[in-house]
C-alpha positions in Angstrom: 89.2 133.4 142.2 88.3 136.5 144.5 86.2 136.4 147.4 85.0 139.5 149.1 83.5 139.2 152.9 81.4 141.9 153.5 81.1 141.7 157.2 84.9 142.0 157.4 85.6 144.5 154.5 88.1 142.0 153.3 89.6 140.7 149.5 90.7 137.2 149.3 92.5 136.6 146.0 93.0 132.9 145.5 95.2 131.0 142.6 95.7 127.5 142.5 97.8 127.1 145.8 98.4 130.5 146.7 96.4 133.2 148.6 96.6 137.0 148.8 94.1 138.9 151.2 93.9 142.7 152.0 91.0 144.6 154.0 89.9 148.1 154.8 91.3 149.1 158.0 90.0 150.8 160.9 92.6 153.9 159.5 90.1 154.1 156.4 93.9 152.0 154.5 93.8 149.1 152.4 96.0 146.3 154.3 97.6 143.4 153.3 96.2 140.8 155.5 97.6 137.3 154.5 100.6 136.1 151.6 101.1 132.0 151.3 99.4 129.3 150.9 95.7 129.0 150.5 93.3 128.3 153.6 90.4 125.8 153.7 87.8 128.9 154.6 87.3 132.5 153.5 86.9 132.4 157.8 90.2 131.6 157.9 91.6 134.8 156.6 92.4 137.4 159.2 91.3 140.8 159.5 92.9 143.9 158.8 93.8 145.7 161.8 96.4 147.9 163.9 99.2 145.2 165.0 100.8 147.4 167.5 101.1 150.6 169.0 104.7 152.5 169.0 104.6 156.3 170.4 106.9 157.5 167.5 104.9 156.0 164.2 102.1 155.9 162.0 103.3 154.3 159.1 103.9 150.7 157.9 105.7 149.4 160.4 102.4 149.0 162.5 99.8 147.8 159.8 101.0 146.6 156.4 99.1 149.5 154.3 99.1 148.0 150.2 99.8 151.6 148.9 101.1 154.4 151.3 101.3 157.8 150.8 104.5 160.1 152.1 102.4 161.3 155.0 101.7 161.7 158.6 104.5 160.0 160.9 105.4 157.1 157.9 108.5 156.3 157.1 108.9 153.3 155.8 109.2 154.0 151.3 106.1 155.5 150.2 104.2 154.3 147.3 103.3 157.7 146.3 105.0 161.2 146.8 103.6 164.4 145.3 102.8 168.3 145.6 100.2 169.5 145.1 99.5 173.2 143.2 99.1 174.9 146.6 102.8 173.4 147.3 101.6 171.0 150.2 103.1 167.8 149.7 101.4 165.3 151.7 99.4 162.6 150.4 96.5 161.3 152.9 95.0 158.2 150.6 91.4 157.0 152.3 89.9 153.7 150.5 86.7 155.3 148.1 85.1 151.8 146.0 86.2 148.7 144.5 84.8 146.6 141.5 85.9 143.2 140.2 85.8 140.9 136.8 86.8 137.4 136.5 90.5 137.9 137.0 90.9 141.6 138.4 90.4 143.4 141.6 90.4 147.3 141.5 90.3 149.0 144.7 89.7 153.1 144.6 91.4 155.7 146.9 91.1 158.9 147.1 93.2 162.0 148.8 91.2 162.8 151.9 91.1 166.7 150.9 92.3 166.7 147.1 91.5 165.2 143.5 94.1 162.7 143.9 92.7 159.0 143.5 94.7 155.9 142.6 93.0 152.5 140.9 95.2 149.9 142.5 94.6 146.8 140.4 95.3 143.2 141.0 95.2 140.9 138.2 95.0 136.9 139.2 97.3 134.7 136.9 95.2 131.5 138.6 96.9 128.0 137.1 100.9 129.8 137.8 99.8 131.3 141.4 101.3 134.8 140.3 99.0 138.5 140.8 99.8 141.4 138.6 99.8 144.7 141.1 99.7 148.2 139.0 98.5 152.0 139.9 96.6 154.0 138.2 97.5 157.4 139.3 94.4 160.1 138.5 94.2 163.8 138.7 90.7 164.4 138.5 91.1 168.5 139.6 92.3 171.8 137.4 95.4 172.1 138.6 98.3 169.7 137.8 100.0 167.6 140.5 104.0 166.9 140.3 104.1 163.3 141.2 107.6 162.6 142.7 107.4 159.1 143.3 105.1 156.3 141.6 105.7 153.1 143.1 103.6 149.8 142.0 102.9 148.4 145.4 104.0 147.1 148.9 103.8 143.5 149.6 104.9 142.3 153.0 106.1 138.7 154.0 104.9 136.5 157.8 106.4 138.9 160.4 108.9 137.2 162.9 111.5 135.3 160.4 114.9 136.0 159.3 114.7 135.8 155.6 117.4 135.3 153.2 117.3 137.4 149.7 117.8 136.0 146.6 118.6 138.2 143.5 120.5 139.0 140.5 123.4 140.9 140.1 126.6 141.3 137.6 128.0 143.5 134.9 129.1 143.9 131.0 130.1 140.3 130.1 129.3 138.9 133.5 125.1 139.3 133.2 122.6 138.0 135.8 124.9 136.7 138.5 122.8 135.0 141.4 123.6 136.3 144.8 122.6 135.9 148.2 122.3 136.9 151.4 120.6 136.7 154.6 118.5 139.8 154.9 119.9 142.7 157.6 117.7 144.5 159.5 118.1 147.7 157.4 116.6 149.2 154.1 118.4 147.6 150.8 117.3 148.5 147.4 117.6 146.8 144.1 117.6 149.7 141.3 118.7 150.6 137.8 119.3 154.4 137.4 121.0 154.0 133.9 118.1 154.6 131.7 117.8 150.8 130.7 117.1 147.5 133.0 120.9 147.5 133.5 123.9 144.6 133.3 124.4 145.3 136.9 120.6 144.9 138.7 118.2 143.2 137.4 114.6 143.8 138.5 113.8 140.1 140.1 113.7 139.4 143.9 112.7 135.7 146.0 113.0 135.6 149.5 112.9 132.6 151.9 112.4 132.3 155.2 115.3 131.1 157.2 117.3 130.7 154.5 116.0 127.5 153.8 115.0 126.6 150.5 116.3 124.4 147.9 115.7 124.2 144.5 112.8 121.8 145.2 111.3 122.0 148.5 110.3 125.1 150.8 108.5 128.6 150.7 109.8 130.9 148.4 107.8 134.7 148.4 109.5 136.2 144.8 108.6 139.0 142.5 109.5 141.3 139.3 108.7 144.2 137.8 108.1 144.5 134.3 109.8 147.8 133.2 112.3 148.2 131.3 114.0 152.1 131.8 114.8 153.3 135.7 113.2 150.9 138.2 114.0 150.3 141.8 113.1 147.6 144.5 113.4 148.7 148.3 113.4 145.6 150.7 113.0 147.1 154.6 113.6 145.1 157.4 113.0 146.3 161.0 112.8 145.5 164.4 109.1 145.7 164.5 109.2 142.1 162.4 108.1 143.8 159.4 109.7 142.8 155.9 108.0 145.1 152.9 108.7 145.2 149.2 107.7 148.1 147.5 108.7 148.4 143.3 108.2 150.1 140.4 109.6 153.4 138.7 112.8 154.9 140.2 112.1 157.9 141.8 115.7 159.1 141.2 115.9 162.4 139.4 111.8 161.5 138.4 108.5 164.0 138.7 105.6 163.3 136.4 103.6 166.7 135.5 100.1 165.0 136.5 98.0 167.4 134.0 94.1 168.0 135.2 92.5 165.2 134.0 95.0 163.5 133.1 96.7 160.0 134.9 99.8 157.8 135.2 100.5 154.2 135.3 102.7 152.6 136.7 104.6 149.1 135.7 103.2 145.7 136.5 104.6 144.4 139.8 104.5 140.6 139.4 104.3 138.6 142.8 103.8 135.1 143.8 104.4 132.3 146.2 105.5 128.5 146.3 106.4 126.1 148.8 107.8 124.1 145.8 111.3 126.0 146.3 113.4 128.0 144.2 112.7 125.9 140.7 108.9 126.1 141.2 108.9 130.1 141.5 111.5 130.2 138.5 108.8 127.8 136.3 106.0 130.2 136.9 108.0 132.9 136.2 108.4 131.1 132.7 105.1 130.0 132.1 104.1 133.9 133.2 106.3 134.5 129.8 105.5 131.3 127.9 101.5 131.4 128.5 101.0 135.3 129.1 103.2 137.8 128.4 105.6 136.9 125.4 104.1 138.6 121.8 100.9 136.9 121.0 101.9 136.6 117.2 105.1 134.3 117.8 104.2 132.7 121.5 103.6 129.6 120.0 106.2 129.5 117.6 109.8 128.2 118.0 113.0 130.0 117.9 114.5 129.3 114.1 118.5 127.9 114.5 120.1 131.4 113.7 123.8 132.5 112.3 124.8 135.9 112.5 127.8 137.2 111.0 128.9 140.3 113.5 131.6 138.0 115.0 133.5 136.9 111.2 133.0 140.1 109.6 132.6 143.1 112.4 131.7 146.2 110.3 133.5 144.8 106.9 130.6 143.8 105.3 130.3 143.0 102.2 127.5 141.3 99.9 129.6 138.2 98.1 131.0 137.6 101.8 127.6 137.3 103.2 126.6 134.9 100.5 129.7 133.0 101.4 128.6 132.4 104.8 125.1 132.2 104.3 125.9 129.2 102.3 128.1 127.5 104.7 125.4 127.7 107.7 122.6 126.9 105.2 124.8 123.4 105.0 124.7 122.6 108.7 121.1 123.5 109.2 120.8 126.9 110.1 117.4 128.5 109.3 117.7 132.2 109.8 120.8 134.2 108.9 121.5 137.5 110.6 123.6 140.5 109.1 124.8 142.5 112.1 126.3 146.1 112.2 128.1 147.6 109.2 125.8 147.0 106.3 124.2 150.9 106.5 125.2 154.6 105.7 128.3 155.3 106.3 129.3 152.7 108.5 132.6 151.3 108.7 133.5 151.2 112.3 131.5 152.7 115.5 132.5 156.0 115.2 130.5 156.5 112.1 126.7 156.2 110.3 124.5 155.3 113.1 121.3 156.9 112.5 121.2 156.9 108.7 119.2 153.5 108.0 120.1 153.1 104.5 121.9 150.5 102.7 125.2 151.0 101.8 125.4 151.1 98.0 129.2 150.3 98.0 129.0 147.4 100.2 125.8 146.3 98.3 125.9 147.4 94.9 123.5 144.8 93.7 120.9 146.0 96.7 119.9 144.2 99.8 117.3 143.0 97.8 119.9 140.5 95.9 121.6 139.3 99.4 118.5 138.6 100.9 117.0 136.8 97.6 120.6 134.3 98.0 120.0 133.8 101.7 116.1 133.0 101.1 117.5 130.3 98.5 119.5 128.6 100.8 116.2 127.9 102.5 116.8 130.4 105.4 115.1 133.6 106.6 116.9 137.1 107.0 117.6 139.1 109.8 119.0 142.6 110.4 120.5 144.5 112.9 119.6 148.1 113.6 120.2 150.5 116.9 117.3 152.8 117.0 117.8 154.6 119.8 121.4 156.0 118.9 123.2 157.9 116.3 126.9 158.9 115.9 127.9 162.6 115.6 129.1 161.4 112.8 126.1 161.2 110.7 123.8 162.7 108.7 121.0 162.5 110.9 123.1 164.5 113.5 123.8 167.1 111.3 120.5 167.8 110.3 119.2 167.4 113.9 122.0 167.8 117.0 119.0 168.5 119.2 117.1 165.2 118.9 119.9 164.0 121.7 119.5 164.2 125.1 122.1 167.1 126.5 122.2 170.3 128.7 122.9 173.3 126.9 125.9 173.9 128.9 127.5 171.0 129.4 129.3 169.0 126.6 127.5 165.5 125.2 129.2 162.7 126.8 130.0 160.2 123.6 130.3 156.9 124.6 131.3 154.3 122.1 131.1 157.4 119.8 127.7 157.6 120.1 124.7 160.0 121.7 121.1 159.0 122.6 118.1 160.1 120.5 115.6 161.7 122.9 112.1 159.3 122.7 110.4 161.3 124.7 109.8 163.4 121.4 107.4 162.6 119.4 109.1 163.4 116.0 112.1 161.1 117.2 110.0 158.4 117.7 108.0 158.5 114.6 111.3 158.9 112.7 112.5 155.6 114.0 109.2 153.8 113.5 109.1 155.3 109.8 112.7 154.1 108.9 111.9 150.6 110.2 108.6 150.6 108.4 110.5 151.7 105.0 112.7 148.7 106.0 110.5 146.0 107.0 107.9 146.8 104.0 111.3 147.1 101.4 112.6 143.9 102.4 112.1 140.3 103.0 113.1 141.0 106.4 112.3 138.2 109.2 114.0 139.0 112.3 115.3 142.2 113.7 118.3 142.5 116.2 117.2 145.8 118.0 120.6 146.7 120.1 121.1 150.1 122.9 124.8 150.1 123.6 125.3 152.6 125.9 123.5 154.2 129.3 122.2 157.7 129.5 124.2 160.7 130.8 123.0 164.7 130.1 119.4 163.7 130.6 118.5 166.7 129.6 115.1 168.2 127.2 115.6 171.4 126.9 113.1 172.6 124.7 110.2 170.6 126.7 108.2 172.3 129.6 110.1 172.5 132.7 107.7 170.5 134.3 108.1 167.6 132.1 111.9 167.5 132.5 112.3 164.6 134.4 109.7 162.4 133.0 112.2 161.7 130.2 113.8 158.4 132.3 109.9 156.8 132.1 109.0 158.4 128.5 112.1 156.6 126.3 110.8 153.4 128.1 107.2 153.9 126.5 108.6 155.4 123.4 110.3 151.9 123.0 107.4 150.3 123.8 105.4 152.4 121.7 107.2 151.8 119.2 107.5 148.2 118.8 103.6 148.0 119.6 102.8 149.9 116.3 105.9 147.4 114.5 104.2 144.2 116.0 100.8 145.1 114.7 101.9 145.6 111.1 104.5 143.0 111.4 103.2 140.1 113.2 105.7 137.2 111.5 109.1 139.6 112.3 110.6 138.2 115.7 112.7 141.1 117.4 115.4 140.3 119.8 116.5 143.0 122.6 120.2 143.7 122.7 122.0 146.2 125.1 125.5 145.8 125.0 124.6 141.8 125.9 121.8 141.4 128.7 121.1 145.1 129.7 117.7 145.3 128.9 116.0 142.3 130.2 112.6 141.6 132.1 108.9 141.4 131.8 108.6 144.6 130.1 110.6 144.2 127.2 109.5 140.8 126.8 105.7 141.7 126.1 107.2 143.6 123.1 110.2 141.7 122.0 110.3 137.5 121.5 113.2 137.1 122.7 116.8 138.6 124.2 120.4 138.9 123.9 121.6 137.4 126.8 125.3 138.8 127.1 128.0 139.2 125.0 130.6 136.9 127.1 129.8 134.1 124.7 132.7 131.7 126.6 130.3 128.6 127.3 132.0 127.6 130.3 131.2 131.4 131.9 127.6 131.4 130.4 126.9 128.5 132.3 126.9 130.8 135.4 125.4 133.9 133.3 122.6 131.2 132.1 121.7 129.5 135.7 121.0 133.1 136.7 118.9 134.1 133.8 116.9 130.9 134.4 115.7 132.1 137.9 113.7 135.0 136.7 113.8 134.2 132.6 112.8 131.8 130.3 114.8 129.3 128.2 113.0 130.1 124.8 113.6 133.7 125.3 117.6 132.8 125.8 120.1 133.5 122.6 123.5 131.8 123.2 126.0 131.5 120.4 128.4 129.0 119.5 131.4 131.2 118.7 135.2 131.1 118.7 137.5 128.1 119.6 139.4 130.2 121.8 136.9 132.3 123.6 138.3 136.4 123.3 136.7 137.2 127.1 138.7 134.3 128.7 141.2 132.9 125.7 139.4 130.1 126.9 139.7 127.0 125.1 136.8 124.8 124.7 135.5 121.8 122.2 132.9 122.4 119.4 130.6 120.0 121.6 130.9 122.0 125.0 130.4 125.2 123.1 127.3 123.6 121.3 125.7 121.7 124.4 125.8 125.4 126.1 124.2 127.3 123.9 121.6 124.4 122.9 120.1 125.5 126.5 118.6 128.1 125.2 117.8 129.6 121.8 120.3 127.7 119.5 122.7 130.5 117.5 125.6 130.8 115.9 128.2 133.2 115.7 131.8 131.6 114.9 133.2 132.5 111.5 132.5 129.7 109.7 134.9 130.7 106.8 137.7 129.3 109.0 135.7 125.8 109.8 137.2 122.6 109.0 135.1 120.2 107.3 135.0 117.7 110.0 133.7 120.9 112.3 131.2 121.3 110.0 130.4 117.8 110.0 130.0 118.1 113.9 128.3 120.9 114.2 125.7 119.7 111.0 125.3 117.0 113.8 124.7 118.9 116.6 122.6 121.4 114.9 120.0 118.0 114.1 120.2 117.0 117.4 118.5 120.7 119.0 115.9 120.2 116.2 114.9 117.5 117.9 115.1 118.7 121.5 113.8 122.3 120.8 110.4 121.9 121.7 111.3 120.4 124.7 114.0 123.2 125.5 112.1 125.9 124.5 108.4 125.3 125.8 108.9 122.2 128.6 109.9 122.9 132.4 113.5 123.6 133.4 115.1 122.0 136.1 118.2 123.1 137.8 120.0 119.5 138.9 123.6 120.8 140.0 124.8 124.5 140.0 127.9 125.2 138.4 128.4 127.6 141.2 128.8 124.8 143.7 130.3 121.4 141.7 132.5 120.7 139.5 129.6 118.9 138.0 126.4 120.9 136.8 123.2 120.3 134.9 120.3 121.1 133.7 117.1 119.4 132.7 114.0 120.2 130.4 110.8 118.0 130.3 108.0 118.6 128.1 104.2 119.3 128.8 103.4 115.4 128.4 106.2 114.2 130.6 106.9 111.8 128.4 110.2 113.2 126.9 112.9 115.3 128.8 116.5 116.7 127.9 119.5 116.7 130.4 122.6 118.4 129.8 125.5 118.0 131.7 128.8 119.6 132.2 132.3 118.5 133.9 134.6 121.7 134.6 137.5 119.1 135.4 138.3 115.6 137.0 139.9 115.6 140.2 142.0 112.6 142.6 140.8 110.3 140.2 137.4 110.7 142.3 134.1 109.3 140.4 130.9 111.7 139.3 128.0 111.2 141.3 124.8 110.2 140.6 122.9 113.0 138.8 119.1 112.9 140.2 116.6 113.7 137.8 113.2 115.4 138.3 109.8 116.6 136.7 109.2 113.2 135.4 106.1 110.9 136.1 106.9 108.5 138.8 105.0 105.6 137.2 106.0 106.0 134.0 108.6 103.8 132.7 111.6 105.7 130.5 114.4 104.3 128.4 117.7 106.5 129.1 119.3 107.5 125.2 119.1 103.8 123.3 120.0 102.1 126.7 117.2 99.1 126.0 116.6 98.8 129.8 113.4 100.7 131.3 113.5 102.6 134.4 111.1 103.4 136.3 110.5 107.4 136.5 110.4 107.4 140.5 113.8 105.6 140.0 115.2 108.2 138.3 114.4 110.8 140.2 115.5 108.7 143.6 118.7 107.2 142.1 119.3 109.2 139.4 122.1 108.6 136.3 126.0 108.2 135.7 127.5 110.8 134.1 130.0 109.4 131.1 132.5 112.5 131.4 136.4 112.7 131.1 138.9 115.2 131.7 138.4 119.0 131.7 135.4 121.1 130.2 133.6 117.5 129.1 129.5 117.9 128.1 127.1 115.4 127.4 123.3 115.7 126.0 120.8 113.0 127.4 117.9 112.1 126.0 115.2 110.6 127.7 111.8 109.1 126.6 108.7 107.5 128.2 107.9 104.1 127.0 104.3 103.6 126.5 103.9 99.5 126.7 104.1 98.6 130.4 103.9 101.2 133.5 104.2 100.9 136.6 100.9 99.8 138.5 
């Protein structure tokens, strides 16, 4: 709900336990005023005001302005950088009108001399206690502004507390690491400037004060940005007391040609608040997803068991092989089978083809047509790979048009896996990618689409484009994907698309209001993805989450590990498949037929229920995690042993997210407990050895409760 207090000039923007005020300051700013948990009394909200005096600045440091401009004496990171045509480049912002529906507050400023005004929005997410910040940036003169820095918004946490900063980190095969670290009294910054979201930075953030939050109890002040090209984070602490976030589009080698009459918006800026610790801001993050942001078509639906054949075939593709394996994972209950790379144009390893999105008539001479009829037989739907954004030199799109790439006249194109990037920022690039996936998804029984970006931008250059608009190519490919898979979903409603970069490098609440789900890395060891998982699970979503059961031996690690381990990690997520199952025994099959059941009947509860974190496989030898659905009334635990030690006993894993007066019967254990029991005492773990997992099931039992 928002309250407005006239008297005061102040915004209160209350969710279900969480508060947000800001106010029009004696400056003529817009100041955050209050961020935690909701007051009794619109009374109770403070004012916004000067908090100090200090001879040598103007700028944040002294009032906690929502959207500052580069000017005066401020120095803490500006919201908003530009020049103007008459090359000042100072940006005095003065607070003009606001308005308000339901949901949204808009508040208007306005440069105190030019026709510079920015709509700063604030969209309520009530029952998940999360607001929405964006900019609208507006150029409402003749002339056109270069905007040099676009920022969504400053948020500031209670002055006077150490904080400790939580966030992800990691690289190719090593995805979503958490990290963290008491915050220094300094500027830090949390960025991407490789064109994508990036294996090594991830656009999430939580911080706690004191350092002292636990997965279940204490505040937590988090927030993620929803953009999927070059984004940045700064975090400033300083001696003042004052700890501001400020996010959105990278500034890095970025200016925006603001035409006359013309505007820019920047990404959503997600923010919230919880006293419920780390596992409470991770669940609203996932409801966000889950309830909100996740394509309307397929929110509802759940993530099909899924096989796909990169991993036994590579580029050697061929149609009676395909049927071979399609068959095989028809038999232990897969329900979507997924062709990878190879099948197109000249493509027989990755120096070759990309870019010509045709089938390969020697690899198919009865047509795709005939494969995908087979595969449909089975009982399972079809999915494709495709890489959109790249092409080969190699190719016959290349040779017909060597300046759709990205590259600097004099400077040579830097290939990497053999590959350059087609320039979206074009408008004939993007409509040839949109037309060769229409020709494909209209041809075809097609079902699901592996969309994969292997590689990061370098030569970011457009020459033929308006010097002026150089730089906007790091935001443009961004919105040419998303452009792209806006017009796909509308004509395509019943395809899911999965995001693929290299593994995990484009991941986070942009991508996922276009795409259903992700590729979460391509380390598919399960004992390492329990680490790359627990991290995804802070900012991310299980139903979004593809992990495959592959290879025996694992080829990151040569890491050995049992059909069951290998299952039990990847049935944390979106259940997939990747081993070749030509080599199989029939007794693996047999087990994983098994296995496969089992996650059929725990999906729902995977996929749409709460997530718990239990025990971190960062800090025990022990970890687990825990799923309980809407109704409380049926949860999942899984549970992993790295290795026994001394002969010492597991402890007692506690549970959580279950009623405490309902009575639950642990797997077909006849004896009822008590869910306040379970949570309290918690259960034995029944693993041996090294790398030992179990699945627990756990169900309410509905003739006697506890009174």
């Amino acid at each position: 709900m928002i309250h407005f207090d006239e008297n005061r000039m102040i915004w209160v923007l209350e969710t279900k336990s969480m508060a947000y005020a800001i106010g029009l300051c004696e400056t003529g700013t817009i100041n955050q005023t209050f961020f935690g948990a909701k007051l009794p009394y619109l009374s109770d909200y403070p004012s916004a005001t000067i908090e100090a005096e200090y001879p040598f600045t103007l700028g944040s440091e002294l009032s906690a302005e929502e959207y500052m401009g580069w000017s005066k004496a401020k120095y803490t990171e500006p919201c908003i950088k530009v020049t103007f045509s008459d090359h000042v480049r100072d940006v005095v912002l003065e607070f003009e009108t606001w308005s308000m529906t339901t949901d949204t507050l808009t508040i208007t400023l306005k440069d105190k001399h030019y026709p510079l005004m920015v709509h700063l929005s604030y969209k309520l997410y009530e029952n998940i206690d999360i607001i929405e910040r964006k900019a609208e940036i507006v150029n409402g003169g003749e002339y056109s502004i270069a905007l040099d820095t676009a920022l969504s918004g400053s948020t500031y946490v209670p002055k006077h507390k150490d904080y400790r900063l939580s966030y992800l980190t990691g690289k190719w095969v090593g995805e979503t690491q958490f990290s963290q670290i008491m915050l220094p009294t300094t500027k830090m910054v949390l960025e991407s400037r490789r064109g994508t979201t990036s294996h090594y930075a991830n656009p999430f953030y939580a911080l706690d004060p004191n350092g002292q939050a636990t997965e279940s109890v204490g505040e937590v002040y988090f927030g993620a940005l929803a953009f999927s090209g070059n984004w940045k984070i700064a975090i400033e602490k300083d001696h003042f007391g004052l700890v501001k976030v400020s996010a959105g589009v990278n500034d890095f080698d970025f200016c925006w040609d603001l035409k006359p009459q013309s505007s820019f918006t920047t990404p959503g800026f997600f923010i919230g608040y919880t006293s419920g610790g780390f596992g409470e801001a991770s669940r609203n993050l996932h409801r966000l997803q889950l309830q909100y942001l996740l394509p309307a078509s397929s929110r509802e639906k759940l993530r099909k068991v899924l096989y796909n054949s990169w991993e036994a075939t590579s580029f050697d593709v061929l149609e009676e092989q395909q049927v071979d394996l399609a068959e095989i994972a028809a038999s232990i209950g897969v329900e979507l089978f997924v062709m990878d790379d190879g099948w197109f144009g000249g493509r027989n390893s990755d120096k070759a083809g990309l870019g010509d999105w045709h089938v390969n008539p020697e690899k198919f001479p009865q047509g795709l047509e005939w494969l995908i009829s087979k595969v449909n037989a089975l009982g399972m739907d079809f999915g494709l790979w495709v890489e959109p954004e790249m092409v080969n030199p190699d190719s016959e799109l290349y040779r017909a048009h060597p300046d759709w790439v990205y590259h600097f006249p004099t400077r040579q194109r830097t290939e990497i896996r053999n590959q350059l990037i087609l320039n979206l920022a074009r408008e004939d690039v993007r409509q040839y990618i949109f037309n060769f996936m229409d020709r494909l998804l209209g041809a075809y029984n097609i079902k699901f689409i592996k969309w994969d970006m292997n590689r990061n931008f370098s030569e970011p250059g457009f020459p033929s484009a308006l010097v002026s608009e150089h730089r906007e190519i790091w935001v443009k490919h961004a919105l040419g994907v998303y452009e792209i898979m806006k017009k796909l979903k509308e004509r395509y409603p019943e395809v899911i698309f999965q995001s693929c970069s290299g593994g995990g490098g484009r991941v986070d609440l942009g991508v996922l209001q276009h795409f259903d789900q992700v590729w979460t890395s391509d380390n598919t060891d399960a004992f390492d993805r329990l680490r790359i998982q627990e991290g995804f699970s802070f900012a991310y979503c299980a139903k979004i989450m593809e992990s495959w059961v592959t290879d025996e031996v694992n080829w990151v690690n040569q890491r050995k590990l049992s059909l069951k381990f290998r299952f039990h990690c990847a049935m944390m997520g979106n259940l997939g498949i990747g081993d070749n199952l030509l080599n199989w025994s029939e007794l693996e099959r047999a087990e994983a037929s098994e296995l496969t059941r089992l996650y059929k009947e725990i999906r729902s509860t995977v996929q749409h229920g709460d997530q718990y974190r239990l025990l971190s496989p960062r800090e025990n030898c022990v970890s687990a995690s825990m799923y309980v659905n809407a109704g409380k009334d049926e949860a999942v635990v899984f549970a992993f042993l790295h290795s026994n030690s001394f002969g010492n006993s597991l402890p007692r894993v506690r549970l959580a997210g279950l009623d405490k007066h309902a009575l639950y019967s642990i797997d077909s254990d006849p004896q009822h407990v008590s869910g306040e029991a379970l949570m309290q005492i918690g259960i034995k773990l029944e693993l041996k050895g090294d790398f030992d997992s179990s699945v627990i099931r756990i169900k309410r039992h509905f003739e006697n409760s506890i009174m």
